[in-house]
C-alpha positions as CSV (number, residue, x, y, z in Angstrom):
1,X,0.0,0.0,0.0
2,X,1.3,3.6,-1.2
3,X,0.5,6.5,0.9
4,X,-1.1,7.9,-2.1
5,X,-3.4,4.7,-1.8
6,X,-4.3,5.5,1.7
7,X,-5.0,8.9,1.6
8,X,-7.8,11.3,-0.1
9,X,-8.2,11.9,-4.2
10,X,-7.8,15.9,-4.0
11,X,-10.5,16.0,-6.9
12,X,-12.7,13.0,-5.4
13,X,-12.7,14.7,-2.2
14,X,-13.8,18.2,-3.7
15,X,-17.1,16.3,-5.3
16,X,-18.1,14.6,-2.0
17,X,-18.1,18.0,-0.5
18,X,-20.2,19.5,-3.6
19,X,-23.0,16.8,-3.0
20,X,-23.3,17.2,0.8
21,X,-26.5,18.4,0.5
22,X,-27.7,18.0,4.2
23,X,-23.9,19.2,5.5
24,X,-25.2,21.2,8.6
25,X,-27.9,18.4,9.7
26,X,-24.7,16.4,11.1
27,X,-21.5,18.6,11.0
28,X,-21.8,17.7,15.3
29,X,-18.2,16.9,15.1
30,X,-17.3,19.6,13.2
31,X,-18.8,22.1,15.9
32,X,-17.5,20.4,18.5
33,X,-14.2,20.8,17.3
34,X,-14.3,24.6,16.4
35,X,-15.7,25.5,19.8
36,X,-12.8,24.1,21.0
37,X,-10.6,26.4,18.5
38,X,-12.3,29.0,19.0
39,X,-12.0,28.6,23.0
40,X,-7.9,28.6,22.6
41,X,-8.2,32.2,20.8
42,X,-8.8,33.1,24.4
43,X,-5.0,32.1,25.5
44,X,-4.2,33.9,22.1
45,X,-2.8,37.6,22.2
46,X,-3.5,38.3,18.7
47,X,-5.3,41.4,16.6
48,X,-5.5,40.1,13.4
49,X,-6.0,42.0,10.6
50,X,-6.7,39.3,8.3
51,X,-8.3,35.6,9.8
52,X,-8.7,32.8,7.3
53,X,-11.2,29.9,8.1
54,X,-9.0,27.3,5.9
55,X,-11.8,24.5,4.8
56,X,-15.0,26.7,5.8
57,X,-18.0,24.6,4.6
58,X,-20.7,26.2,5.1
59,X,-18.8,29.4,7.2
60,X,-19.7,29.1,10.9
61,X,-16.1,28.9,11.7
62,X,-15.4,32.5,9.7
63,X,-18.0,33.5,11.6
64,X,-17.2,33.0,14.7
65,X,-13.4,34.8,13.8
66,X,-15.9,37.7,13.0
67,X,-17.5,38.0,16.2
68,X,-14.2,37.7,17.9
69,X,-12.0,39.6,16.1
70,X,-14.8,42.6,14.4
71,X,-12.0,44.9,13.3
72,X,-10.6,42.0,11.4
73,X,-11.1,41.0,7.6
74,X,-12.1,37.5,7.3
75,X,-11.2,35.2,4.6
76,X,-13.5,31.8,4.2
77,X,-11.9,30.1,1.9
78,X,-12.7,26.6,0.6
79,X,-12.2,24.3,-2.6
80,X,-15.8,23.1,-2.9
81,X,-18.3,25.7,-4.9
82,X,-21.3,24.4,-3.0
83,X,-19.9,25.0,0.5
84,X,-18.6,28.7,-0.4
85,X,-22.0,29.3,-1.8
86,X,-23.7,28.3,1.7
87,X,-20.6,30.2,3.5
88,X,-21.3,33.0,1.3
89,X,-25.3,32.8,2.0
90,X,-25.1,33.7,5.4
91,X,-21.9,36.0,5.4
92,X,-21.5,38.9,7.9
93,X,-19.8,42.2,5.8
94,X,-16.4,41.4,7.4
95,X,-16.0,37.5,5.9
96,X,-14.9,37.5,2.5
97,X,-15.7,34.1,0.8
98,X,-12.3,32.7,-1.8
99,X,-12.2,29.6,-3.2
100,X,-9.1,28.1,-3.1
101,X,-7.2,25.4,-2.7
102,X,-5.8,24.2,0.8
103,X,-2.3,23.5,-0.7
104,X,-1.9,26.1,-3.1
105,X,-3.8,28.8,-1.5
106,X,-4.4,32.3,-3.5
107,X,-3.1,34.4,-0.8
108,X,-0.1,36.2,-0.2
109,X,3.0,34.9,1.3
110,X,3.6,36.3,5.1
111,X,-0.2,38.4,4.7
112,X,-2.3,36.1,7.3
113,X,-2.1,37.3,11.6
114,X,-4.6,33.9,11.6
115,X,-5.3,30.6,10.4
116,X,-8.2,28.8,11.8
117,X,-8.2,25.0,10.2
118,X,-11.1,23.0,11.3
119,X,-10.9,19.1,10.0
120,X,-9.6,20.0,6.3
121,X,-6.2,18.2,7.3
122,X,-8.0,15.0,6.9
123,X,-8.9,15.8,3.8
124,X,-5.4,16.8,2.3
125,X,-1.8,15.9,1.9
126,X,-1.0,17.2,5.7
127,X,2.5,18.3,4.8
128,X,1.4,20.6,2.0
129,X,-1.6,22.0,3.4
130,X,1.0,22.9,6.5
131,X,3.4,24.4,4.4
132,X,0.9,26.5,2.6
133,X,-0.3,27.7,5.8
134,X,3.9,28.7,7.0
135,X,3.3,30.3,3.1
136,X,1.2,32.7,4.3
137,X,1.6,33.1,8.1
138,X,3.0,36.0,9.0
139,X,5.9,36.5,11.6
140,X,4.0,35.5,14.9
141,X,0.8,34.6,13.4
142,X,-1.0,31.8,14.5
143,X,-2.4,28.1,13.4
144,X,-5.0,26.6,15.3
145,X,-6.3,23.3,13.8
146,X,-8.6,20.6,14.5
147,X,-8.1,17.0,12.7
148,X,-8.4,13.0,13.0
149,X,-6.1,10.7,14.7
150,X,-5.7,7.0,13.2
151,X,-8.0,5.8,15.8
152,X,-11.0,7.0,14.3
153,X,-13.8,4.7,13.0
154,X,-11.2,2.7,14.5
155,X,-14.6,-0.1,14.6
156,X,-15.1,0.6,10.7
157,X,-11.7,0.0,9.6
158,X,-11.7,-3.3,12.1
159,X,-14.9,-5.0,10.8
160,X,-14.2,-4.2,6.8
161,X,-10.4,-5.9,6.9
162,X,-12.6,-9.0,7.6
163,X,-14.4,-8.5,4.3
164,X,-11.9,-7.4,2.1
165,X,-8.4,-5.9,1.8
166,X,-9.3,-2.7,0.2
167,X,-9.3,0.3,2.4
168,X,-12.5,1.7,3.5
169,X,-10.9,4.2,5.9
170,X,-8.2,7.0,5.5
171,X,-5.4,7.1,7.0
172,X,-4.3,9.7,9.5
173,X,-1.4,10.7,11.3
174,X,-0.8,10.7,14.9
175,X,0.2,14.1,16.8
176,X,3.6,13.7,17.3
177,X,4.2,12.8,13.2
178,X,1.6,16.2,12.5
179,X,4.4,18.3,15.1
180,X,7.0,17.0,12.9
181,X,5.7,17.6,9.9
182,X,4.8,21.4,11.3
183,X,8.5,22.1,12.3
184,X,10.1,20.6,8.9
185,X,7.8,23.1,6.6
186,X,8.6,26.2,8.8
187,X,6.2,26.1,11.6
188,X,7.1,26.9,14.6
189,X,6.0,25.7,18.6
190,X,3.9,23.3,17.6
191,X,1.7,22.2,20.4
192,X,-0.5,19.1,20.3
193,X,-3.1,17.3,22.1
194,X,-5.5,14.7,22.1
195,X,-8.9,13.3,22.8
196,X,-11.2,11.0,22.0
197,X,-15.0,10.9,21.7
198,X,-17.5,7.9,21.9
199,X,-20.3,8.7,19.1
200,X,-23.6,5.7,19.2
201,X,-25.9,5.1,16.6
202,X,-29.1,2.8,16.7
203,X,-27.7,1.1,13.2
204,X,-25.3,1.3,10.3
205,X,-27.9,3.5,8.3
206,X,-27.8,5.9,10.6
207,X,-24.0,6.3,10.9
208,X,-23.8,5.8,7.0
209,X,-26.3,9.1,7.0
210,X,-24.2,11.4,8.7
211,X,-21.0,10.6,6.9
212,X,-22.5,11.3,3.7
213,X,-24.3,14.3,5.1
214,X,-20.7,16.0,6.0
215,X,-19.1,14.5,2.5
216,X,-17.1,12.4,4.6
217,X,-17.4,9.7,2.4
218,X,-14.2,7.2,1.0
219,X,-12.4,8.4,-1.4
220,X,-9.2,7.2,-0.8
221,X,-6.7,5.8,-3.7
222,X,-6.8,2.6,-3.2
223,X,-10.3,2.4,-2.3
224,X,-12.7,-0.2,-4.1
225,X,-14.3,1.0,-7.2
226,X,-17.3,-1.1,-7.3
227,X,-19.6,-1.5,-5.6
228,X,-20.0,-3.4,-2.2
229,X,-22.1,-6.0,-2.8
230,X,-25.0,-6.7,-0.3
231,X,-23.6,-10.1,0.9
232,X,-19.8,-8.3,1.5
233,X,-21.6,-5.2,3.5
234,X,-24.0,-8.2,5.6
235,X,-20.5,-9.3,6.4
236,X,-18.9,-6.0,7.3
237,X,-22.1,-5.2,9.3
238,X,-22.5,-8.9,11.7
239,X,-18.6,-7.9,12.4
240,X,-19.3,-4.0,13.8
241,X,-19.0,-4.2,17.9
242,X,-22.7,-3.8,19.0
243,X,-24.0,-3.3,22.2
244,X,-26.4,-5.6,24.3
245,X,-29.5,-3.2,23.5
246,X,-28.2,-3.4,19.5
247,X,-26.8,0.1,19.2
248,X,-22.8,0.3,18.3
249,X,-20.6,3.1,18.5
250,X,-17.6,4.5,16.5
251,X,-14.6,6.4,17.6
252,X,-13.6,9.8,17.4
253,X,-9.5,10.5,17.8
254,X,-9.8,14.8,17.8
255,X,-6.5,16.1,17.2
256,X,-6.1,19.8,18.3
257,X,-3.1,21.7,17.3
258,X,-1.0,25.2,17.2
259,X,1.7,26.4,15.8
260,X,3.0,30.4,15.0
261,X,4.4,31.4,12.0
262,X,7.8,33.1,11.1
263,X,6.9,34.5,8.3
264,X,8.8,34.1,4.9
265,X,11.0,31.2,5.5
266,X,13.7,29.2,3.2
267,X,13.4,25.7,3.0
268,X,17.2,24.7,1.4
269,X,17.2,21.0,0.7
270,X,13.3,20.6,0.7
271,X,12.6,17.8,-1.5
272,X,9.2,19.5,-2.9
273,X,7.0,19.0,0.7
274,X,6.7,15.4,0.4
275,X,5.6,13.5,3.4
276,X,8.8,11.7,5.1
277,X,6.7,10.1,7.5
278,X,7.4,6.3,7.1
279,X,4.0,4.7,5.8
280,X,4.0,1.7,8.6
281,X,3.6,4.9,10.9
282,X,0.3,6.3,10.2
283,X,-1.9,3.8,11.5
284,X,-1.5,2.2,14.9
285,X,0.3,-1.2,15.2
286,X,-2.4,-2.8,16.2
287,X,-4.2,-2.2,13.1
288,X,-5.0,-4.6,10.3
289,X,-5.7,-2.9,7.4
């Protein structure tokens, strides 16, 4: 398995995200997450003049930089034309919606005070998206970002390498491989934590529901092509960890992270900001797939 195979099609990932109709109906994660951003802007002595919510979907994360920060220009900026139409739907004045790339960005370099980064990194190449963001960080601006450790839908991953061989989950990086990757593009500090959250559905069409709803849907390299197949997904179902009163639950691994910038930096000797994380190290050990 390449890491290419394991991680998200940048153009596959961009369609899920332009058919997630029902996005806000189940973005809990999501929210969840930025609150928890947006509560660490509290132990931040910034006054940005420009903020960027990097990945906005549908904007509440650009919104909540504009009630913080009102003197502040806001930037929402996102690759998927139906999420920067919703952003822009319900825009304050401040928030200006770009669409744009996570690792090729259409800003400035050394122009951003702020970058708020709310669970795009599972969604890109982490060691581009991070070097676009020491890009445009200015001297002493700040990261703060939210993303998935390789523990979660650790339940998911476990009950499909029973079916088949495929992969059915992407894979993530642990903390202490994203402060790595932080410090080699530029970054500087980097400060990482972790948690974990328990999420329970009644059944699989329920769970199946709400990752649609978000676009969180595979689209890995190396994921199957074909269809299932109702006798493979009866499989993959009788093998999900349920409960005595038949409900199952799936894991959430919620990275948080921050890092400052240092503005305009030279990277001598970069081999183009390719991942040098060894690819037996981004899933847990204990992992099959």
């Amino acid at each position: 398995m390449s890491l290419d195979d394991a991680l998200p099609e940048t153009r596959a990932a961009r369609r899920a995200f332009d058919r997630a109709r029902e996005f806000e109906s189940a973005c809990f994660i999501h929210d969840e997450a930025r609150s928890r951003l947006l509560e660490r802007l509290e132990l931040v002595r910034l006054k940005p003049k420009i903020a960027v919510d990097l990945g906005c979907a549908t904007g509440r994360g650009a919104a909540g930089l504009a009630a913080r920060y009102p003197a502040a220009r806001v930037l929402a900026v996102d690759s998927s034309l139906r999420m920067l139409r919703a952003a822009a739907a319900g825009a304050a004045e401040a928030v200006g919606v770009v669409a744009g790339d996570a690792a090729a960005l259409p800003l400035r370099s050394a122009s951003v005070d702020l970058v708020l980064a709310n669970l795009v990194l599972p969604w890109c190449r982490p060691d581009r998206l991070l070097a676009e963001v020491a890009r445009v960080l200015c001297d002493g601006g700040a990261l703060l970002f939210a993303t998935l450790g390789p523990d979660s839908l650790q339940e998911v991953r476990t009950a499909f390498a029973a079916v088949d061989d495929r992969i059915h989950v992407h894979a993530a990086f642990d903390m202490h491989d994203l402060g790595d990757l932080a410090l080699a593009v530029g970054l500087a500090e980097p400060v990482l934590d972790v948690d974990r959250i328990e999420v329970t559905y009644a059944d699989v069409g329920a769970l199946v529901r709400d990752l649609r709803a978000v676009g969180a849907v595979n689209v890995a390299g190396g994921r199957r092509r074909s269809l299932t197949g109702r006798r493979r997904w009866g499989r993959f179902v009788e093998r999900l960890p349920h409960r005595a009163d038949g409900r199952f639950a799936v894991t959430v691994e919620l990275i948080l992270g921050q890092a400052w910038g240092r503005g305009v930096v030279s990277r001598r000797g970069s081999s183009g900001g390719e991942i040098r994380v060894p690819i037996s190290r981004i899933k847990r050990p204990s992992e099959s797939t």
